[in-house]
C-alpha positions in Angstrom: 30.3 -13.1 54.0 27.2 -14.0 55.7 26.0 -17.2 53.6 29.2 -19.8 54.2 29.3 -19.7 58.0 25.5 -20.8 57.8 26.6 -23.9 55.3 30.0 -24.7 57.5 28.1 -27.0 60.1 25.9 -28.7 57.3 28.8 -29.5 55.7 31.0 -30.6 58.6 28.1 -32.9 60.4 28.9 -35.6 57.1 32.6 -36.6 57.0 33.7 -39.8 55.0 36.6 -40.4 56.4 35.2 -39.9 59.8 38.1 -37.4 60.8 37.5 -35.4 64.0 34.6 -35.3 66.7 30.9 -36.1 65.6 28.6 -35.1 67.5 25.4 -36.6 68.5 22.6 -33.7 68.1 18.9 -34.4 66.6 17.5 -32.5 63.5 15.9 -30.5 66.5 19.0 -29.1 67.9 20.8 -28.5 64.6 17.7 -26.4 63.6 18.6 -24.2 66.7 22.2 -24.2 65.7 21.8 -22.7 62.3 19.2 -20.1 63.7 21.3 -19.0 66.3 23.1 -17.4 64.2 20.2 -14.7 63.5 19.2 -14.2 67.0 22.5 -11.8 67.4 21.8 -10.5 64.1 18.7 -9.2 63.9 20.1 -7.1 67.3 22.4 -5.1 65.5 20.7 -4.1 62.8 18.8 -0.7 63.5 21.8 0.0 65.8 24.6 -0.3 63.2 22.3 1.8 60.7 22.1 4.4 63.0 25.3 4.6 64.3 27.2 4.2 60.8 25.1 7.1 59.8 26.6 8.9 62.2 30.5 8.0 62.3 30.4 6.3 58.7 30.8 2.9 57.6 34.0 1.8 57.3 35.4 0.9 60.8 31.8 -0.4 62.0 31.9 -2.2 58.9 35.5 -3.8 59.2 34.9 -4.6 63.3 31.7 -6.7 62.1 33.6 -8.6 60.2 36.5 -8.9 62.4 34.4 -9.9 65.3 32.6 -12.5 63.7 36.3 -13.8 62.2 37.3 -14.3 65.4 34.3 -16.1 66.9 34.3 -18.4 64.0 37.9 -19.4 65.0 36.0 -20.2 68.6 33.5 -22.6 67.2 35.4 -25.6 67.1 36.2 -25.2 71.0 32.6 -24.2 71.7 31.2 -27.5 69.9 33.4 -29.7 72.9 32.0 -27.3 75.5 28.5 -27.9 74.0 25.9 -27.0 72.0 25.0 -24.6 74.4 28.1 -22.7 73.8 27.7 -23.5 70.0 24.6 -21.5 70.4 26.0 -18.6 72.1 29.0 -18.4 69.8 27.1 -18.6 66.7 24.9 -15.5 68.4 27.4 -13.7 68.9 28.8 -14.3 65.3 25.5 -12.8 64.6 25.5 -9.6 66.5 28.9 -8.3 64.6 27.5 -9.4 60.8 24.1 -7.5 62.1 25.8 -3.9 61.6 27.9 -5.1 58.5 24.8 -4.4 55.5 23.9 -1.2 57.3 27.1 -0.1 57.4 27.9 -0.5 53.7 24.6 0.7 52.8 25.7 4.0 54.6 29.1 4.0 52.4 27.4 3.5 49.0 25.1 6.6 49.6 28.2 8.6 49.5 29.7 7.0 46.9 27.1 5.6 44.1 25.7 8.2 41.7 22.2 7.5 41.3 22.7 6.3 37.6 25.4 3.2 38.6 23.8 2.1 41.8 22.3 -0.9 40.8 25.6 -1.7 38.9 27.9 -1.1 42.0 25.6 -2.5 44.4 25.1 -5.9 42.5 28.9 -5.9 41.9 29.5 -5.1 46.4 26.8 -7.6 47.3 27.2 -10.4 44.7 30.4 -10.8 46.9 27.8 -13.2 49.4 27.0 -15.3 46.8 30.4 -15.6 45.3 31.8 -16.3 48.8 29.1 -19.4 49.0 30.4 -20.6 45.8 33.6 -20.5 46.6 33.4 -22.1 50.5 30.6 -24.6 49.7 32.9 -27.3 48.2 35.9 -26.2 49.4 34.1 -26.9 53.0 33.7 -30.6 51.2 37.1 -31.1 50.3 38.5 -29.8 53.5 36.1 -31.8 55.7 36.8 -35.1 53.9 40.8 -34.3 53.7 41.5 -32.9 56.7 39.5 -32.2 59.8 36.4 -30.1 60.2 37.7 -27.7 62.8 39.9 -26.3 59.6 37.0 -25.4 58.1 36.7 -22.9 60.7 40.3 -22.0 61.1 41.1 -21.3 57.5 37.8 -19.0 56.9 38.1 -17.1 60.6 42.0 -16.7 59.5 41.0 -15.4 56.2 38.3 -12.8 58.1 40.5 -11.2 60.3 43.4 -11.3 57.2 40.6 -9.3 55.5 40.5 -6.9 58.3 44.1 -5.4 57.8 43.7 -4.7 54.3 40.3 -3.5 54.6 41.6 -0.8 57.1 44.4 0.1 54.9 42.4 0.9 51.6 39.0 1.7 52.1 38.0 5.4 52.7 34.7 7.0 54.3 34.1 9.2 51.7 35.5 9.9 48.5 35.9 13.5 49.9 38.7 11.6 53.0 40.3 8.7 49.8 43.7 9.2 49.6 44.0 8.4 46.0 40.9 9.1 44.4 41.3 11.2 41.3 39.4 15.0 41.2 37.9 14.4 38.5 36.2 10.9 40.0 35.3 12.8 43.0 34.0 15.1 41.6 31.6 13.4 39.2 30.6 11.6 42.6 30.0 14.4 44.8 28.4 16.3 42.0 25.8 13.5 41.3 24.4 13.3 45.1 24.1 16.9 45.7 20.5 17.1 45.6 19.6 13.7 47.4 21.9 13.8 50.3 20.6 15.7 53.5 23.1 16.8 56.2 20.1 16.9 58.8 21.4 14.1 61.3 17.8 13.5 63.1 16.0 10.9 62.2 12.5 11.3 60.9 11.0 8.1 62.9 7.3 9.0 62.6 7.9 9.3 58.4 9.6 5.8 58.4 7.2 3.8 59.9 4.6 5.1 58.1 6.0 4.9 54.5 4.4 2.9 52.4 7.3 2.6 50.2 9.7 1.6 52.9 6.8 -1.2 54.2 6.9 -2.3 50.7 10.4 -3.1 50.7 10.2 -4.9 54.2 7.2 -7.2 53.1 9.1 -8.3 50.1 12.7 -8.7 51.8 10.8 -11.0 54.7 9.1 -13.0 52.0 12.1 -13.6 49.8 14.1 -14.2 52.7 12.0 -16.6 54.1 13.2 -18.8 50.9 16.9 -17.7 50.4 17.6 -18.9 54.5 15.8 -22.1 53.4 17.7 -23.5 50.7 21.3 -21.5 52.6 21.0 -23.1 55.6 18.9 -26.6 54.6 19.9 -27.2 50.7 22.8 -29.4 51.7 20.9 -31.7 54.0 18.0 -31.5 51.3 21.1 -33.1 48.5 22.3 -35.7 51.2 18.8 -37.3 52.6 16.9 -36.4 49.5 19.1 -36.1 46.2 21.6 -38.9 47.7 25.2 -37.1 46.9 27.9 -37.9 49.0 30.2 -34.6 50.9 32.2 -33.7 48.1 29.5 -34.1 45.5 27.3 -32.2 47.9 29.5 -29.2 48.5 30.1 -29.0 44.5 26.3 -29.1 43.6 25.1 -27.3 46.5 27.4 -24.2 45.3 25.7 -24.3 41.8 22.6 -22.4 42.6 24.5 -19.6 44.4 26.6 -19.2 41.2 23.7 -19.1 39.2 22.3 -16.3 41.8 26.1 -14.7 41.2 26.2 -14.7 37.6 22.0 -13.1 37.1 23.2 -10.6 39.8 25.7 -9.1 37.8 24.0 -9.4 34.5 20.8 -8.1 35.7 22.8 -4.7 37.6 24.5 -4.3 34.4 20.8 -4.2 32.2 19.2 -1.9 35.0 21.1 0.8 34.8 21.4 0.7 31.2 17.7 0.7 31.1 17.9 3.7 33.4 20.8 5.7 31.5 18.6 5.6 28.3 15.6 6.6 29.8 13.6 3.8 28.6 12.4 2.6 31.9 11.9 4.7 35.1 14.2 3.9 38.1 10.7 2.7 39.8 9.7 0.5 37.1 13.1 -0.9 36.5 12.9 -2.1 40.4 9.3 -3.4 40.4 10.5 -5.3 37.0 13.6 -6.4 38.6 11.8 -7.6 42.0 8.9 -9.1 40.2 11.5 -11.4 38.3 13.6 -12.3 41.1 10.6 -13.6 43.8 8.1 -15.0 41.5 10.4 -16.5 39.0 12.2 -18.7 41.8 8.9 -19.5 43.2 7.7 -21.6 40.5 10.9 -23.2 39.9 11.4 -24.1 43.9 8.1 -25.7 43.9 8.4 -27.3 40.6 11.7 -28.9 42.2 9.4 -30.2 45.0 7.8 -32.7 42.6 11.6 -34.1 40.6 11.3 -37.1 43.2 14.9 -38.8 42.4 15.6 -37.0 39.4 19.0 -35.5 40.7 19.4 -33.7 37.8 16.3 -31.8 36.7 16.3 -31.2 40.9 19.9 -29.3 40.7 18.6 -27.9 37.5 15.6 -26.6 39.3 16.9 -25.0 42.5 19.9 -23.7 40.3 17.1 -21.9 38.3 15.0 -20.6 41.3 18.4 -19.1 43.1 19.6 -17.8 39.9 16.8 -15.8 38.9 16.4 -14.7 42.5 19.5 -13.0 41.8 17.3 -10.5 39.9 16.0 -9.0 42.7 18.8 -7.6 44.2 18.5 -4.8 41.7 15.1 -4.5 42.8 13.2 -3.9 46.0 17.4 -4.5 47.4 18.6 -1.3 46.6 15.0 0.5 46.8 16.4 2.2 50.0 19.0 4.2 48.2 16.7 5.7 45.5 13.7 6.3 48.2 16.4 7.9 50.9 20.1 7.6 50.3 20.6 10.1 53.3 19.1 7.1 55.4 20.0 4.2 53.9 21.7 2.6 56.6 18.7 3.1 58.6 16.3 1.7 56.5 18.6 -1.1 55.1 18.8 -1.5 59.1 15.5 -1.7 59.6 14.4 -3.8 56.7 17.1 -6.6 57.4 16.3 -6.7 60.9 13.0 -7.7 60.5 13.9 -9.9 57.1 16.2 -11.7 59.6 13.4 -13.4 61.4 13.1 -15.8 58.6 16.1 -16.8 59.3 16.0 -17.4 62.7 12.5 -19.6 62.6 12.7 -20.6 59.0 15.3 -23.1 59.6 13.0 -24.4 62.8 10.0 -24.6 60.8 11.5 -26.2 58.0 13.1 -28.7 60.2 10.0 -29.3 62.3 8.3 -29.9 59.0 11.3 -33.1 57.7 11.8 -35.0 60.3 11.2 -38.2 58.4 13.1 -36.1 55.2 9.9 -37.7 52.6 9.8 -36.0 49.3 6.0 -35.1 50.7 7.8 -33.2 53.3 10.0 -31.3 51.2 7.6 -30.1 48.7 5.7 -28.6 52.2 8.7 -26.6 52.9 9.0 -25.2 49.5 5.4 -24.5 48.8 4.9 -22.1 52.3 8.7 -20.5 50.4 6.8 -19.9 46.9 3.8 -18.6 48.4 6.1 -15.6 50.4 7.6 -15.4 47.5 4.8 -14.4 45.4 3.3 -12.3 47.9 6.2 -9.6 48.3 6.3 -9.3 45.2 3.0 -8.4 44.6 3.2 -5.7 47.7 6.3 -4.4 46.2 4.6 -4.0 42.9 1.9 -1.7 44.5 3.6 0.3 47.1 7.1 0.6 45.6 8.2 3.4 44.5 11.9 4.8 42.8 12.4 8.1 44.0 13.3 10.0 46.6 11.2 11.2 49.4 9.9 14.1 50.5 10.8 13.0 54.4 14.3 12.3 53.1 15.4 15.7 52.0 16.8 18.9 53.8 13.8 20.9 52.8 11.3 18.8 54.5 10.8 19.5 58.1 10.2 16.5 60.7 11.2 16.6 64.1 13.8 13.5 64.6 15.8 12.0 67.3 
């Protein structure tokens, strides 16, 4: 969803065959480019939270996506305007995927028991890393067969094809699904009985002074600061660096997201086993899980800092650092469901809006820090990455914590808004 609209400019800005406009901007102003994206995101965030908790997900969630569909099929125009509009477009792109996470966090409260969270969630979200897999060298191939504007115009066609069916089979609630079964319902509704709360105010004062909601913000800034990095740099780091040409660069640079696709789904699948047989606690099965997925692609992003021209042991590396960061997605990712399911949107809101500000100077600093592209450089921009890394996870492993709250429930009274 969100991680092959940041790639479609990297990709585009290298044509073989020289097809279509090129246009003349400096490392300087594509570092603005990419991050424009995250200045309309990081808007919408708390907003969409809130508002999804109050009309539901599903209409929010599908007028995100349709929004940002449509400005996608804009951006070719926008680049011959320029890049000023190229900013503003990409903002804007930014301000309807802002409410999209918030709004499905909101959904899945209502529909994932407790005990299959991590397995749905990891199966709903793994869709970002399979769509980078999937656009990353298709990008390539389009760009070097075609023109680069089709890169825009087949994935802002495919958005807004998305859109119809997304308004014709997806439900609220599985109390308002037309063809859910009883007995499914049932098992759902029955599950979150005790941790939803009808109470519609929204405890402010107990959110910003949870500790285990900070928790979860620290580590999602500090592995985000990484996972924008490598989504919106990786292909120029394969080009200057690595030396692969478009089509070898779209295929490479798509490895380490299915790496991140393929731990994502194995790891959901082991943490709520460990769960269901009570062998680890919901709290230590998301300290385990975060602990994996930041430090473990720490040392491998730095280690890749130090291949030189070794192509291979450098895909190899990065593969293994976004692979196992996969891990965390059953980790401090989720946390906000099991800490307070009745405000998930909220918080998810709240925690992506502020782990969207590596995103929007992450990019910047990185390219402030290549400008000459030396390995030296490089190894900079991944060390400041590891180091984030290493810190959330450590916070998380403190503060975190796997069940719900006492703010989060009917029976505790704080005064809202």
């Amino acid at each position: 969803m969100l991680t092959w609209k940041q790639n479609q400019f990297r990709y585009c800005g290298l044509p073989r065959r020289k097809r279509g406009k090129v246009y003349n901007w400096d490392a300087d102003s594509q570092g603005w480019i990419l991050g424009a994206f995250f200045y309309g995101y990081i808007i919408t965030q708390v907003p969409g939270g809130y508002v999804a908790g109050r009309i539901g997900g599903k209409w929010l969630f599908g007028l995100g996506v349709l929004g940002t569909a449509i400005f996608t099929l804009l951006t070719p125009l926008a680049a011959d305007l320029g890049i000023g509009y190229v900013i503003a477009v990409r903002a804007l792109e930014g301000l309807g995927e802002g409410v999209t996470f918030p709004a499905m966090h909101v959904m899945w409260a209502s529909w994932a028991p407790p005990l299959e969270r991590s397995i749905l969630l990891t199966i709903s979200y793994a869709g970002t890393q399979l769509g980078t897999v999937i656009s990353l060298p298709l990008s390539g191939i389009i760009c070097y067969y075609l023109d680069w504007t089709y890169v825009f115009y087949i994935f802002g066609a495919a958005g807004v094809l998305w859109f119809i069916f997304w308004t014709l089979f997806v439900s609220d609630t599985p109390e308002t699904h037309k063809s859910i079964s009883l007995e499914e319902k049932e098992h759902i509704v029955t599950s979150l009985q005790h941790e939803l709360t009808y109470n519609k105010s929204v405890p402010w004062c107990a959110l910003a002074t949870s500790l285990p909601l900070w928790a979860i913000i620290i580590a999602q800034f500090c592995y985000n600061w990484t996972f924008y990095t490598l989504l919106t740099l990786l292909p120029t780091y394969m080009t200057d660096i690595l030396k692969f040409n478009i089509q070898e660069n779209g295929y490479l640079s798509a490895l380490p997201y299915l790496g991140c696709w393929t731990f994502m789904m194995i790891s959901g699948q082991m943490a709520d086993y460990l769960r269901q047989k009570q062998m680890l606690t919901t709290e230590a099965v998301r300290k385990l899980c975060s602990l994996i997925g930041m430090v473990g692609p720490a040392v491998f992003l730095v280690a890749a800092g130090y291949t030189g021209c070794n192509y291979r042991l450098a895909v190899a590396l990065l593969t293994l650092s976004s692979a196992l960061g996969g891990v965390s997605l059953s980790g401090f990712n989720i946390n906000h469901l099991d800490i307070a399911p009745s405000y998930a949107g909220i918080l998810l809101g709240i925690t992506n809006g502020l782990g969207t500000i590596p995103g929007m100077v992450g990019p910047v600093i990185a390219k402030a820090l290549t400008h000459h592209n030396t390995i030296k450089e490089w190894q900079t921009v991944f060390y400041i990455s590891g180091v984030l890394n290493i810190f959330g996870a450590i916070c998380f492993l403190i503060f975190g914590k796997g069940e719900v709250q006492n703010w989060a429930v009917d029976n505790w009274d704080l005064h809202g808004i």
